[in-house]
C-alpha positions, 0 to 999 in steps of 0.5 A: 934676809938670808936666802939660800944659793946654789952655785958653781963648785971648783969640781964643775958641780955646785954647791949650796951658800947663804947669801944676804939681802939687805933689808934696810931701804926704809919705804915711808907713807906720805907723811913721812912715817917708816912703813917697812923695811925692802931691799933695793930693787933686783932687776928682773928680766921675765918671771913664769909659774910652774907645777912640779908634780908629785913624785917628780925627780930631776936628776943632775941640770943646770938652770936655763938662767940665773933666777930666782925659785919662790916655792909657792907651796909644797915642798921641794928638795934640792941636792947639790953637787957636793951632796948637801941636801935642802928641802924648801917649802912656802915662801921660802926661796933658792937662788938657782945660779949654777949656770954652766956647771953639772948642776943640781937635783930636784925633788917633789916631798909629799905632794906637787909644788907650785913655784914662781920663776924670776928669770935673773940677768946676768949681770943682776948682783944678788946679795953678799955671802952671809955672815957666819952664825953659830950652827953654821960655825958649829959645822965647820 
């Protein structure tokens, strides 16, 4: 599963990356039988639920901790230091690991959200950089 991670920038700004999760812990049910398909377990150390309210525009922050932001609905627009701009909607989710630099911006589109923070240890290894597909090849 590709996830979207902004992270520090040589600049002290931050920059937006693909990482990838991997998908490929079979669960099965008492009878042996794949169910589904998880990652393994991330290790998480709080989780808290927020509102951003419409119109709401964060300029430049770090995030407190390393974490995890699942948009629960809405849509949110997050810029990073080098001006790459995403916009992320339900059940869409930013790995927000920019701790210690300048930062990025948050902004609501069109209406409130509604996110879930999982609060990430420190030493939590969240996914390996993604694989090049053809778009994001065809942009460099």
């Amino acid at each position: 599963m590709k996830l979207t991670r902004c992270i520090p920038a040589p600049d002290s700004g931050s920059r937006l990356d693909e990482i990838d999760i991997p998908i490929d812990e079979a669960f099965t049910d008492t009878h042996g039988n794949v169910v589904f398909h998880r990652s393994s377990a991330l290790p998480a150390q709080s989780v808290t639920l927020a509102e951003l309210p419409e119109g709401m525009a964060m300029d430049w922050h770090p995030p407190s901790r390393r974490q995890l932001a699942i948009i629960l609905s809405g849509t949110a627009e997050v810029e990073a230091g080098d001006g790459t701009k995403r916009q992320f909607t339900t059940g869409q989710i930013l790995v927000a690991d920019d701790v210690g630099s300048r930062g990025h911006r948050t902004r609501t589109v069109g209406g409130p959200v509604r996110v879930l923070f999982v609060h990430l240890p420190p030493e939590a290894d969240i996914g390996a950089p993604a694989a090049p597909t053809k778009r994001s090849e065809a942009r460099r």
